[in-house]
Structures are given as C-alpha cells and as structure tokens.
N, C-alpha and C positions, 0 to 999 in steps of 0.2 A: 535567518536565525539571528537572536538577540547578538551580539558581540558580548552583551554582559553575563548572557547567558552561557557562552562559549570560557568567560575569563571568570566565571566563579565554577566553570567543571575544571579546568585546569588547573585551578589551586586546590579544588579537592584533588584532583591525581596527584599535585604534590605532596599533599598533607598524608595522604595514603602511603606512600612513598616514606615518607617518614615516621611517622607513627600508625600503620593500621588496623582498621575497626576491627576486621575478621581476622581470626585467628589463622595463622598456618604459612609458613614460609614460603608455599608452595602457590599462592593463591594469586588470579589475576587482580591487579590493579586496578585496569582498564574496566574490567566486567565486572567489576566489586562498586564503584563509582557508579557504570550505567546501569546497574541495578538501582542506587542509591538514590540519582538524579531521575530517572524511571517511574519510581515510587513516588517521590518527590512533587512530578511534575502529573498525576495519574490524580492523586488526592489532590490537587487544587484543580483538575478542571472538573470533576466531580464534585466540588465542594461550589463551581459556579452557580447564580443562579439559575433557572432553563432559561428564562429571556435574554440571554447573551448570544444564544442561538440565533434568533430576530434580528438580533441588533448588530449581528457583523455584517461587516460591508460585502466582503465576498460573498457572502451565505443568501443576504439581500440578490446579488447580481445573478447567480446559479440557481438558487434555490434550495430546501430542502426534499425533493421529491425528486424523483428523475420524469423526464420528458415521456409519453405515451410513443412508443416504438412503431411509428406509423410505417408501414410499408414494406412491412418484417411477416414473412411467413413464420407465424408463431409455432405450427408444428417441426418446422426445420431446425427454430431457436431453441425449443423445450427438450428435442430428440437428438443429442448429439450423432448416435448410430445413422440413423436420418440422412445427416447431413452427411455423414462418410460415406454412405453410400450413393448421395449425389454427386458428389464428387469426383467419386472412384466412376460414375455413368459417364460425367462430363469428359475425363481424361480420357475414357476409351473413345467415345466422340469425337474429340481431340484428333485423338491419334488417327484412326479411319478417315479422317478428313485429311491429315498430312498424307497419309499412304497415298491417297485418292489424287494431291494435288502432286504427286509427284513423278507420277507414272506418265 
C-alpha cells in the first residue's frame, strides 16, 4: 500500500477528529473516513479506462480468466452434498481399515 496513501487517511482521521463532516457526537471517526476513502477510491478505479486491465503487469502474468480445472471431477465440485458424502464414505473406510489393522 501507498505510504502516501496511508499519510493522506491519517490526516483525514485528524481532520475528522477535529472538525467533523457527519454530524453526531456519537459517530465513528475511523468508519466515517473508510467510508470517505472507499468512495473515494471506488470512483477512480471505475472512472479508469478498461485497457489498464491489459496493461498491469500482474494481470499480464495471471491473467484475466482462471485456468480450465483439469482433473477435477466436476460433479464432486458443482455438488457440495456429493462431496460430504464422500467423504463421510471415505472416514468410515478409514476407520474399518484401522479396526482391521489393529486386531
């Protein structure tokens, strides 16, 4: 994170501190600001152009798509119950096989 970024929310928690925007004695400081910085910082990446997407270097190195889930039984991934009940098969498995080695 920016440094300049961190030392201009800090002076707005000062400023807040001594004269604040929202009204109420009662009101936080802290959440009044990361609201402020929030919004702030919401409308300028929204206000980018789309090709800044392209043109970051991480976004270049990742991608934007995710990778094809090669070797993933897809009814296991799509069915969470599915998969709880292989699971719950596997642990009794499991277990029959320790009873087994231990007699």
């Amino acid at each position: 994170m920016s440094p300049s970024l961190l030392w201009a929310i800090k002076l707005r928690i000062r400023r807040e501190e001594l004269s604040p925007t929202f009204a109420g004695d009662d009101r936080d400081r802290i959440k009044d600001v990361a609201y402020l910085v929030g919004e702030a910082l919401t409308r300028a990446a929204a206000a980018l152009p789309d090709n800044v997407m392209e043109e970051a270097p991480l976004l270049e190195n990742i991608g934007l798509y995710r990778p094809p889930l090669t070797g993933i039984d897809m009814e296991l991934y799509r069915h969470p119950m599915r998969r709880q009940k292989l699971a719950e098969s596997i642990r009794m498995q499991r277990a029959k096989l320790q009873e087994g080695s231990q007699k």
